[in-house]
C-alpha positions in Angstrom: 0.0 0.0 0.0 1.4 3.3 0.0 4.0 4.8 1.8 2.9 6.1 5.5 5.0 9.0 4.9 3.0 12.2 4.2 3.8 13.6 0.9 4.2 17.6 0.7 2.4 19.2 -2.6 5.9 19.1 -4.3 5.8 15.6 -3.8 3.0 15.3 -5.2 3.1 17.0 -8.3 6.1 15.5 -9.4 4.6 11.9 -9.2 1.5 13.2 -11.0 4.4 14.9 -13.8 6.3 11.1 -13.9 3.4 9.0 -14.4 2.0 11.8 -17.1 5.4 11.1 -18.6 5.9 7.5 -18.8 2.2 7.3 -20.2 3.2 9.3 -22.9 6.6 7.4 -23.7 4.7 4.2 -23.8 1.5 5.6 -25.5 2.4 4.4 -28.7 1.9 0.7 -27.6 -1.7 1.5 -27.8 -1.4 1.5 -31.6 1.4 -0.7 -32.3 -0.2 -3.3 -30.4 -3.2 -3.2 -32.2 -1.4 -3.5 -35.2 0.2 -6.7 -34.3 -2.6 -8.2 -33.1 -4.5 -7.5 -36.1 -2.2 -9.8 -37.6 -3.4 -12.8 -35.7 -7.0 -12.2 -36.9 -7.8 -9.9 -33.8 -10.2 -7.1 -35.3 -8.6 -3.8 -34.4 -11.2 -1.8 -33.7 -12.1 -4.0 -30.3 -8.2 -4.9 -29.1 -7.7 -1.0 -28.7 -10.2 -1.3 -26.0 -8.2 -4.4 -24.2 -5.1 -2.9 -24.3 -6.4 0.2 -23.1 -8.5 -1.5 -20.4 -5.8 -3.6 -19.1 -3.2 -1.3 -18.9 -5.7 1.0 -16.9 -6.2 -2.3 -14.6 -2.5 -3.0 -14.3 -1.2 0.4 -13.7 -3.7 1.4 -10.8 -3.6 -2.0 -9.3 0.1 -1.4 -9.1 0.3 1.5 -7.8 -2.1 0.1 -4.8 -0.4 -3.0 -4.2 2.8 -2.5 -5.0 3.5 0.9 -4.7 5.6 1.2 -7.0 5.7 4.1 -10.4 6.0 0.7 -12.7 3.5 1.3 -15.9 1.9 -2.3 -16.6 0.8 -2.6 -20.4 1.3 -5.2 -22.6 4.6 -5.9 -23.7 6.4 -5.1 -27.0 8.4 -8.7 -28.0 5.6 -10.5 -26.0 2.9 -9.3 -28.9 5.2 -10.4 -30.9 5.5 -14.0 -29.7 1.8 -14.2 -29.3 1.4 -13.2 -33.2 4.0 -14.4 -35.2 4.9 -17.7 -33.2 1.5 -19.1 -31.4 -0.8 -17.9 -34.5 1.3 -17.8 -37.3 3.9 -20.4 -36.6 1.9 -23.1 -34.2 -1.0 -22.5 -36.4 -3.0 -21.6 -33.1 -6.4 -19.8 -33.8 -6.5 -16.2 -31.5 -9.0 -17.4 -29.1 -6.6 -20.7 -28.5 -3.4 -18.4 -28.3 -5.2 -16.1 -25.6 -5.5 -19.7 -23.8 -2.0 -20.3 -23.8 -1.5 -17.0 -22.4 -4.2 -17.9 -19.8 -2.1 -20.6 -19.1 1.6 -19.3 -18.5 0.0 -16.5 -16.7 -1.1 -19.5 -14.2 2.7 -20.9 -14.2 3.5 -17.3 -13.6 1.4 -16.9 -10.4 2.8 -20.5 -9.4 6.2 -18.9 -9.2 5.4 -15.5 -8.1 3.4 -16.8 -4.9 6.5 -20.0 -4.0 9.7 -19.5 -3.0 11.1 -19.5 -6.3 10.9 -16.4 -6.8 12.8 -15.1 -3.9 15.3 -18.1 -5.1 15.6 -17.1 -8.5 16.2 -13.5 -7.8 18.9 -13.7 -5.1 20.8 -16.7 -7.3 21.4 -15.0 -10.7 24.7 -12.6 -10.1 24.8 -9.1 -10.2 26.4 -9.3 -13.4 23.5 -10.3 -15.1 21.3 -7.9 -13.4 23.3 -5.5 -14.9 23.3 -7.4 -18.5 19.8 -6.8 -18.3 19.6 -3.6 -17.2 22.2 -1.9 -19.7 20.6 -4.1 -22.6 16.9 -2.8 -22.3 18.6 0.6 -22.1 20.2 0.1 -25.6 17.1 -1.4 -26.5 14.9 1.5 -25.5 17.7 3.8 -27.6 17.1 1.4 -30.6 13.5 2.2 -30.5 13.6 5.9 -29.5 16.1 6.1 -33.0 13.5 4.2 -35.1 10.6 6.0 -33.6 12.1 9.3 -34.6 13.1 8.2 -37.8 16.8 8.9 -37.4 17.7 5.0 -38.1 16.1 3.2 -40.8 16.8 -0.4 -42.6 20.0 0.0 -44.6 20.5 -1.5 -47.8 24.4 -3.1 -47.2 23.9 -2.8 -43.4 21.3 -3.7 -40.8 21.0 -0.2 -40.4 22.1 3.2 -41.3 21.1 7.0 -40.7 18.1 8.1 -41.8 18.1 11.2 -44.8 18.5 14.5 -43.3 16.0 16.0 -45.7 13.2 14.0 -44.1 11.1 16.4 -42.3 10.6 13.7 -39.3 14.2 13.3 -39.0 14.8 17.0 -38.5 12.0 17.0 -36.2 13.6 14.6 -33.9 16.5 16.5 -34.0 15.0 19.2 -32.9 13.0 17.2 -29.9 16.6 16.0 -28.7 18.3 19.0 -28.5 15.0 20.5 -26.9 14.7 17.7 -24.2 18.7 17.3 -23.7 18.8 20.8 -23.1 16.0 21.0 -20.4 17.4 17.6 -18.8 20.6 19.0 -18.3 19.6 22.3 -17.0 17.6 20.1 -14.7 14.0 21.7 -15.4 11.6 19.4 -13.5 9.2 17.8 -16.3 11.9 18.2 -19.6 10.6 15.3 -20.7 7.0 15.7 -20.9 8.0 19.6 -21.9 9.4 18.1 -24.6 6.8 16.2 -25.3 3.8 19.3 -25.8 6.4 21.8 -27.3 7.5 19.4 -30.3 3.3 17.8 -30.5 2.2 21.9 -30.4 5.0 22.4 -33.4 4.4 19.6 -35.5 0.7 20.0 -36.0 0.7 24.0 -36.5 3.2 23.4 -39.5 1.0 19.8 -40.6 3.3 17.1 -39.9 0.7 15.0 -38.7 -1.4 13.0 -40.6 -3.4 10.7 -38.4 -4.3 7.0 -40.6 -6.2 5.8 -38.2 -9.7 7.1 -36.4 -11.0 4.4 -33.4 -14.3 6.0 -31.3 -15.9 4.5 -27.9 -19.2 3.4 -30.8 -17.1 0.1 -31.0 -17.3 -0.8 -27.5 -20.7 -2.4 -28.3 -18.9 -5.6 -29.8 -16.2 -5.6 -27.4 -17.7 -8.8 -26.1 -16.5 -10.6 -29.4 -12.8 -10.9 -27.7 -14.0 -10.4 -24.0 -13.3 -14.2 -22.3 -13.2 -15.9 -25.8 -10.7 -18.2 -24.6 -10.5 -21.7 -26.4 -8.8 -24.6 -25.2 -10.0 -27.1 -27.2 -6.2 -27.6 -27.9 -5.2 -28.3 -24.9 -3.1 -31.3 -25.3 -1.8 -30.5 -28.0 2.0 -29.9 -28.7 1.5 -26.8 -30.7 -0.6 -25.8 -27.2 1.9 -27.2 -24.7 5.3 -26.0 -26.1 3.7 -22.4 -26.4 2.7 -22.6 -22.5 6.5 -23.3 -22.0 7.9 -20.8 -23.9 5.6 -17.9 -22.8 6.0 -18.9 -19.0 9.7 -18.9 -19.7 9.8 -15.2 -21.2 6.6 -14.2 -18.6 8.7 -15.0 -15.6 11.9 -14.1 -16.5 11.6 -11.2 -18.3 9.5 -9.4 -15.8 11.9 -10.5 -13.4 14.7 -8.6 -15.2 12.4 -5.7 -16.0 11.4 -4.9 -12.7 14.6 -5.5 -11.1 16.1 -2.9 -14.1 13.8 -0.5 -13.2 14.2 -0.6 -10.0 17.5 -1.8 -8.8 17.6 -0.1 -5.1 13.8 -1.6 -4.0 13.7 -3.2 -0.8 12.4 -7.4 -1.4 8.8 -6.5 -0.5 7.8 -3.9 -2.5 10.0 -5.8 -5.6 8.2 -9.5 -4.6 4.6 -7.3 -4.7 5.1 -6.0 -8.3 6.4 -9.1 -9.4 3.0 -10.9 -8.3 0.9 -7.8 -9.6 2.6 -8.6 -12.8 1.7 -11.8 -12.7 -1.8 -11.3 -12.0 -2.0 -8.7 -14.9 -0.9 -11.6 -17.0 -3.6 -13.5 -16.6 -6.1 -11.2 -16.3 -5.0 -9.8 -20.0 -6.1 -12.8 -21.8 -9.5 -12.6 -20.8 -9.9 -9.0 -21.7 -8.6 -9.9 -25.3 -4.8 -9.4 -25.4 -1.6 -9.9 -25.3 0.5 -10.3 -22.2 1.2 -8.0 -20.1 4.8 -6.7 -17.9 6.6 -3.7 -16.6 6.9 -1.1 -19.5 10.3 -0.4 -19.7 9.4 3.5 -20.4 8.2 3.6 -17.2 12.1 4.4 -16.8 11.2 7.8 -18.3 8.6 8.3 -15.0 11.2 7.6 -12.7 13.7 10.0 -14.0 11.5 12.7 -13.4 11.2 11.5 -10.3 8.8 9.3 -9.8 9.2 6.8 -6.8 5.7 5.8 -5.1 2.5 4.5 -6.6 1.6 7.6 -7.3 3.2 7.8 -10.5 1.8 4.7 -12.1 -1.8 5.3 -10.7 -1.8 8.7 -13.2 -0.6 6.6 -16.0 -3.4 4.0 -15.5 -5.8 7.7 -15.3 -4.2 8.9 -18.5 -4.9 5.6 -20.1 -8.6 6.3 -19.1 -8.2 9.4 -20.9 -7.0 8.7 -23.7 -9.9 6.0 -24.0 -12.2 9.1 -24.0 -10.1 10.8 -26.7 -9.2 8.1 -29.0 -8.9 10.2 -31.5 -6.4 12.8 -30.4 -4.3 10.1 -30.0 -3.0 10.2 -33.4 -2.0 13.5 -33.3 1.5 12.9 -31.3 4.1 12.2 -33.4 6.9 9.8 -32.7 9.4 12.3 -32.7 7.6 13.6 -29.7 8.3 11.1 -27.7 11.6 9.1 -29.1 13.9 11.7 -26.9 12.3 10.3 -23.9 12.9 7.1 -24.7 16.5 7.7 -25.9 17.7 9.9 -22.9 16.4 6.9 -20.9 18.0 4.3 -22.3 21.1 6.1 -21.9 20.9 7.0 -18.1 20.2 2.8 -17.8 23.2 2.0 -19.8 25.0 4.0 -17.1 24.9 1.2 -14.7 27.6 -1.0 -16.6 30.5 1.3 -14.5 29.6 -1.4 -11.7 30.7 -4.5 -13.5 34.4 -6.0 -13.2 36.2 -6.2 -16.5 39.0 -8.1 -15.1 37.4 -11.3 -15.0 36.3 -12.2 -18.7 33.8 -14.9 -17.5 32.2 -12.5 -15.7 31.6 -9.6 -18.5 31.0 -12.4 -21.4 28.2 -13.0 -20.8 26.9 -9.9 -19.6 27.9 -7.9 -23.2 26.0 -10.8 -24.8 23.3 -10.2 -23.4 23.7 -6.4 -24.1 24.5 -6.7 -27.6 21.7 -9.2 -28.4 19.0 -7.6 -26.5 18.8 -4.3 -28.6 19.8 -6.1 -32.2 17.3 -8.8 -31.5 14.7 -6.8 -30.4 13.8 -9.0 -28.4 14.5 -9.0 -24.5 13.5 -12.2 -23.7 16.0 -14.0 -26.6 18.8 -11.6 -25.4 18.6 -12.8 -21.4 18.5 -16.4 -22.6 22.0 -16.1 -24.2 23.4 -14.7 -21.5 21.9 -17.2 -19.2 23.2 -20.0 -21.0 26.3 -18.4 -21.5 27.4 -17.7 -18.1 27.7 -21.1 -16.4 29.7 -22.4 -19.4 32.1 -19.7 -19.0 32.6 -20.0 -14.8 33.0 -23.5 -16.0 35.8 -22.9 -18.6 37.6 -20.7 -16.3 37.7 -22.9 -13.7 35.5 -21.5 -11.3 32.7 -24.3 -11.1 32.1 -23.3 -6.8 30.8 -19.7 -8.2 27.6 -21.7 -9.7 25.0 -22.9 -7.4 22.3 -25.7 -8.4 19.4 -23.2 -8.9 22.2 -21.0 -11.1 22.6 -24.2 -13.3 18.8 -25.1 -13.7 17.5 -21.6 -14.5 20.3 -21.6 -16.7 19.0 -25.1 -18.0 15.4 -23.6 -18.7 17.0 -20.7 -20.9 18.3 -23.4 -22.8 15.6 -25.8 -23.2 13.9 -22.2 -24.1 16.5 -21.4 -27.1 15.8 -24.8 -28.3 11.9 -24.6 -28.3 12.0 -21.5 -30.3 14.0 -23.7 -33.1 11.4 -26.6 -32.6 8.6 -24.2 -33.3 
């Protein structure tokens, strides 16, 4: 619950500021998201309203119960995994994949509410911890460049810099040097200044063009993807192996997030956002989507200060507002918000100054993980490698007594993980 401590109006109004931020760093999810799930035959008009609804759940409820300024929405990678690998790839119909999900999110709460979860957070080293942390930040500045147009696809390379007579592009650069500049000064809210300044410029000179228009009239058929969970696959392997691999990435991912995010938070308050999380999970299939976890934007809240429940209550009230004005949503552009994201990522990519590089089998696996995460994209594939990669090289360096048995069977999970994403 929250803090006893009284909070002062300064207090105040800088949690209200954070959790305004971090909903507008991660507000883009509500569209993306759709996107992808349109993709597995989900009618776009109705998941709007369960990613909306959801995240509204999962942010309050964690601010409540946890306390904490995490933002709970569902999670890029994970949407991904839902589409593209349980629909597409297992041939799963929608209404079975929301099953699995209902499913994993069970295996979740099994771990959450056990002692494994205090086990499997004091056992992985600080090395790791930090893997994870520094890679979602250079994950977060992959997508905060992409976002504001200032990477794109290259033609001989995987990527290259964007044309600097693209209006977007210049926009961003603009938004940067806006938002670095307030940052640095140390202006309270720079990132959510940011934000209105370059949203105000780009639509009085008609950079925006929104393509898509959603209203509340569709909220009459929501009950098309409300609880339409089938599980008439059960026993299935296509079924089963997707239960394994989406627990796998549910548990440990959130695990990594939330401990990234917040690094310095006594065992209580991390152990209740990790079961709110969990709870989330499961409660995100049966409003029609894909699973939730901590949004790893909500870094931007905390930055500007955010540090009670506070914060990620207003972001669950701003994702009630922007129900009410779907359509205005549209008129934010991306390079609005990518400097957010990008400053972010960069103060979480700080934290690799703590890591030894005089012992090899110690950073090995940790720059893995960092480089894999970001060119991946995918958070949950990064963290495997590194996983797998650590015991084998304490074992090569002779230093088998620095691995305990829970070290080498979470390690043995990430594994059996790797090889269930060849299988399927």
């Amino acid at each position: 619950m929250f803090r006893r401590q009284k909070l002062i109006k300064g207090d105040i109004k800088r949690e209200i500021l954070a959790g305004t931020t971090s909903f507008f760093a991660i507000s883009y999810i509500i569209m993306v998201n759709t996107v992808i799930l349109a993709e597995a035959g989900m009618p776009k008009e109705l998941t709007i309203f369960g990613t909306i609804f959801i995240s509204i759940i999962g942010s309050i409820l964690m601010g409540i119960v946890a306390d904490a300024p995490i933002v709970l929405t569902t999670g890029m990678g994970v949407n991904s995994f839902f589409t593209y690998t349980l629909v597409l790839s297992l041939g799963l119909t929608w209404q079975q994949a929301l099953a699995v999900s209902f499913c994993s999110g069970i295996v979740y709460l099994l771990v959450a509410f056990t002692k494994l979860s205090k086990l499997f957070a004091e056992v992985v080293p600080e090395t790791l911890k930090t893997g994870i942390t520094v890679g979602i930040g250079f994950f977060l500045v992959l997508i905060g460049l992409e976002k504001g147009h200032l990477i794109i696809s290259g033609e001989h390379t995987f990527l290259q810099l964007a044309s600097l007579d693209n209006p977007l592009t210049l926009l961003t650069l603009f938004s940067l040097i806006l938002t670095v500049f307030l940052f640095i000064k140390g202006i309270q809210g720079s990132f959510f200044i940011g934000i209105v300044v370059v949203t105000a410029v780009a639509n009085i000179f008609g950079m925006v063009t929104p393509t898509e228009h959603f209203s509340l009239s569709g909220l009459g058929n929501y009950n098309q993807i409300f609880f339409k969970l089938d599980f008439s696959t059960f026993f299935s392997k296509s079924f089963l192996l997707g239960v394994f691999a989406l627990s796998m990435i549910l548990i440990f991912e959130s695990m990594g997030l939330l401990k990234g995010l917040m690094p310095e938070a006594e065992e209580k308050k991390y152990l209740s956002a990790y079961r709110v999380t969990g709870f989330i999970t499961l409660l995100s299939s049966i409003f029609g989507t894909s699973p939730t976890v901590a949004a790893a934007e909500s870094a931007t809240g905390i930055e500007e200060g955010g540090k009670t429940g506070i914060t990620s209550i207003t972001s669950g009230v701003c994702f009630f507002l922007a129900l009410l004005a779907l359509p205005l949503l549209s008129y934010i552009p991306d390079s609005a918000l990518a400097p957010a994201i990008i400053i972010t990522g960069f103060l979480m990519i700080q934290q690799i100054k703590a890591v030894n590089f005089d012992d090899f089998s110690d950073y090995f696996p940790m720059i893995l993980m960092i480089v894999l995460i970001p060119f991946t994209m995918n958070i949950s594939d990064g963290m495997a490698f590194g996983f797998v990669a650590y015991p084998l090289a304490k074992l090569f360096a002779g230093k088998r007594s620095e691995l305990s048995f829970p070290m080498w069977l979470i390690s043995g999970l990430f594994l059996i993980y790797l090889i269930v994403n060849v299988l399927i």
